[in-house]
C-alpha positions as CSV (number, residue, x, y, z in Angstrom):
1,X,-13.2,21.5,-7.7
2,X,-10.4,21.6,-5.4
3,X,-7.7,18.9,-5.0
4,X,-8.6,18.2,-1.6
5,X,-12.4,17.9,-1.6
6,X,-11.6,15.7,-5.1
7,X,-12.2,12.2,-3.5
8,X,-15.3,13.4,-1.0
9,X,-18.6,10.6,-1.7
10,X,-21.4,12.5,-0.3
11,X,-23.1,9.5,0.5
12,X,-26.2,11.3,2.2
13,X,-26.9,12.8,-1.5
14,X,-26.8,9.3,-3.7
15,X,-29.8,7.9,-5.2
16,X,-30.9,3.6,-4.0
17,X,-28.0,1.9,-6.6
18,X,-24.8,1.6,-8.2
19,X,-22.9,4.5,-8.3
20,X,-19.0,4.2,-10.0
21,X,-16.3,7.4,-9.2
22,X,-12.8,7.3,-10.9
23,X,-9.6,8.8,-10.0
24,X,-6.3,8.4,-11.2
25,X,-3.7,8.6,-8.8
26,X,-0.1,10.2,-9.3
27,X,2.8,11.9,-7.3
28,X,0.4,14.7,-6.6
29,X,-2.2,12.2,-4.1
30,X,1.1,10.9,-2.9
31,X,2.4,14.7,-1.4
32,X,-0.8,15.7,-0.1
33,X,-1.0,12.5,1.3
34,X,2.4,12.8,2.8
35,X,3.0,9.4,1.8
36,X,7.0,8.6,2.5
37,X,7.1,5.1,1.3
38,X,5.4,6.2,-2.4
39,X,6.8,9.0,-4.3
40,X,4.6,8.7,-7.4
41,X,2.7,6.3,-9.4
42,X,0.1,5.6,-12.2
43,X,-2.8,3.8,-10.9
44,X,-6.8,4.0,-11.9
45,X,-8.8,3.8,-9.0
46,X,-12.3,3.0,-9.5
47,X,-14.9,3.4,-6.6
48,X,-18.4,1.3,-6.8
49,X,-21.1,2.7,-4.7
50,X,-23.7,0.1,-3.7
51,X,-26.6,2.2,-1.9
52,X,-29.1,0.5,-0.2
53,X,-31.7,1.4,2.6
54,X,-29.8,0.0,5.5
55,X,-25.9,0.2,4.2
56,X,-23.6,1.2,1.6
57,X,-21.2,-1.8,-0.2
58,X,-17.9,0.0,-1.7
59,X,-15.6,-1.8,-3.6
60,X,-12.2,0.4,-4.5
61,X,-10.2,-1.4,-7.6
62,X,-7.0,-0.5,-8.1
63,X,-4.7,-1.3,-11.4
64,X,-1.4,0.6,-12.5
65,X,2.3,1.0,-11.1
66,X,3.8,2.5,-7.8
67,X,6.7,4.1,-7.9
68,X,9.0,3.5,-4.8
69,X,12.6,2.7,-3.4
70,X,14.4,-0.7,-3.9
71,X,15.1,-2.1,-0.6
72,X,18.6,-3.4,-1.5
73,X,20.0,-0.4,-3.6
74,X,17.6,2.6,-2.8
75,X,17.0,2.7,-7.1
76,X,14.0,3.6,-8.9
77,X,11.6,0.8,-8.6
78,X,8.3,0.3,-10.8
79,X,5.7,-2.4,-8.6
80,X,2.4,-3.3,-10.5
81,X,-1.1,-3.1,-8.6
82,X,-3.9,-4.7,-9.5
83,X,-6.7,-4.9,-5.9
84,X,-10.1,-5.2,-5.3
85,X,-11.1,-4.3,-1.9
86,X,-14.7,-4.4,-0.4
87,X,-15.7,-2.0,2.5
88,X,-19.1,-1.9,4.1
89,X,-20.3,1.2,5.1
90,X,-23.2,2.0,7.9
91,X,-24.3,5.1,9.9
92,X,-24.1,5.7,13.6
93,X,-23.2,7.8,16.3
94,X,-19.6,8.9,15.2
95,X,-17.1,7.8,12.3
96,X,-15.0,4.9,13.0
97,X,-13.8,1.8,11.9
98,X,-15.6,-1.2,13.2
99,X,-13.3,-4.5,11.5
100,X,-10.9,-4.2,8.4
101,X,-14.1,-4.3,5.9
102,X,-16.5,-2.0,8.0
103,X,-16.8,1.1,8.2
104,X,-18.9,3.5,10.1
105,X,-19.7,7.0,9.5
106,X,-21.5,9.4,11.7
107,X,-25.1,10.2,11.1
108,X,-24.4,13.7,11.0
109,X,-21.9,13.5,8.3
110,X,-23.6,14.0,4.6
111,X,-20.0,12.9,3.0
112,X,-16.6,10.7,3.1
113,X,-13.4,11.6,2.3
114,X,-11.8,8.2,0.3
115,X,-8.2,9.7,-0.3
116,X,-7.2,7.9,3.1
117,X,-8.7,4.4,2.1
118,X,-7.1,5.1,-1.0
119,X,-3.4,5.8,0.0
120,X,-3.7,2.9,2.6
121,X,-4.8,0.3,-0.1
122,X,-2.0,1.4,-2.4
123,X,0.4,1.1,0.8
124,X,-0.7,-2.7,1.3
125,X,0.0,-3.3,-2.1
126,X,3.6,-2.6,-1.7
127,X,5.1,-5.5,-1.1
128,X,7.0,-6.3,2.7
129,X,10.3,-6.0,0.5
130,X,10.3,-3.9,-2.5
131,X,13.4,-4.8,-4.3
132,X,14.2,-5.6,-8.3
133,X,13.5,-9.0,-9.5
134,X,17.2,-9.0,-11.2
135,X,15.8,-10.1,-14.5
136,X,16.3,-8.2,-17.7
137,X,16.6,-4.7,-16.9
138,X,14.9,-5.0,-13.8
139,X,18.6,-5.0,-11.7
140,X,19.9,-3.1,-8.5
141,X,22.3,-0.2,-9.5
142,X,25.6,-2.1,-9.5
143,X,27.4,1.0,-8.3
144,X,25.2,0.8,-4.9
145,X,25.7,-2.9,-5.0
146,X,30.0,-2.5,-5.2
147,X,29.8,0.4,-2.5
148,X,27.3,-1.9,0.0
149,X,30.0,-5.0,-0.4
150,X,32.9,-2.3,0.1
151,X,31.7,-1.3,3.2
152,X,29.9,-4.8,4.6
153,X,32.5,-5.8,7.3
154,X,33.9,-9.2,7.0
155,X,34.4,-10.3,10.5
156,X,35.7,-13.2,12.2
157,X,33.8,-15.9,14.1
158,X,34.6,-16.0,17.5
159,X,36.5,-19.4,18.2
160,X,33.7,-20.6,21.2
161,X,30.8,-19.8,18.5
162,X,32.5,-21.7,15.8
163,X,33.3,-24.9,18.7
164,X,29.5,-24.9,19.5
165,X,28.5,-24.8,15.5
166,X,30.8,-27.6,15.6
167,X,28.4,-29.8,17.9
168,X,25.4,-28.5,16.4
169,X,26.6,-29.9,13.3
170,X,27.5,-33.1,14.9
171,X,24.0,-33.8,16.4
172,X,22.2,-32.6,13.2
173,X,23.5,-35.2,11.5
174,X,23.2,-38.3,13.8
């Protein structure tokens, strides 16, 4: 099987039930997926299948580590993901997405390609700033840390900002 027809469901083909497809994700999904925020990773990705006559109920769980950049020192940084997503899935007139749980597929489509649910789920589990906790060895490079208070500018308040702190300060505290 090739890489890229690895994560196609052909949903046309499934039998009424549960149906369970695992992947394991690594830097490989992430450069085919052209994914610049994740380099690599280790996560199992497990895809339930819920066929019924009407619908289809996926729910994509997600457990391992991401791999990306620390915010504050560009370092190696290891984030743990454990989601459970559900996603309804019905048939109509063209593939589309109809709210953040809903999918649509066209009729004419016999199969689904999940790699994009996939990579978007593990992009939402990053979190908004990715940076190292600073406990035990989890700690910005202190190189980085030296060179970004080197070059951080310390520069001077101008006088009329620092008069109307002054008043600001003075009402604050009546």
């Amino acid at each position: 099987m090739k890489e890229s027809e690895r994560f196609v469901i052909g949903f046309k083909g499934l039998s009424l039930g549960e149906h369970v497809f695992e992947y394991q994700i690594d830097a490989d999904f992430f450069t085919r997926m052209k994914n610049e925020e994740l380099q690599d990773g280790d996560v199992q990705v497990k895809v339930f299948v819920e066929k019924s006559e009407r619908l289809l109920s996926v729910r994509v769980e997600s457990k391992g580590v991401l791999n990306t950049h620390c915010d504050r020192c560009l370092g190696d940084l290891k984030v743990p993901v454990d989601i459970s997503e559900q996603v309804y899935v019905k048939f109509g007139d063209e593939t589309r997405e109809e709210a953040d749980n809903v999918l649509i597929i066209a009729d004419s489509s016999p199969q689904y390609d999940m790699s994009r649910m996939i990579n978007e789920m593990l992009l939402l589990a990053k979190p908004m700033k990715a940076v190292h906790s600073q406990i035990g060895d989890d700690v910005c490079e202190a190189s980085m840390i030296r060179k970004m208070e080197e070059y951080s500018e310390k520069r001077e308040v101008d006088p009329r900002w620092a008069a109307l702190q002054g008043i600001k300060d003075k009402l604050s505290n009546k």
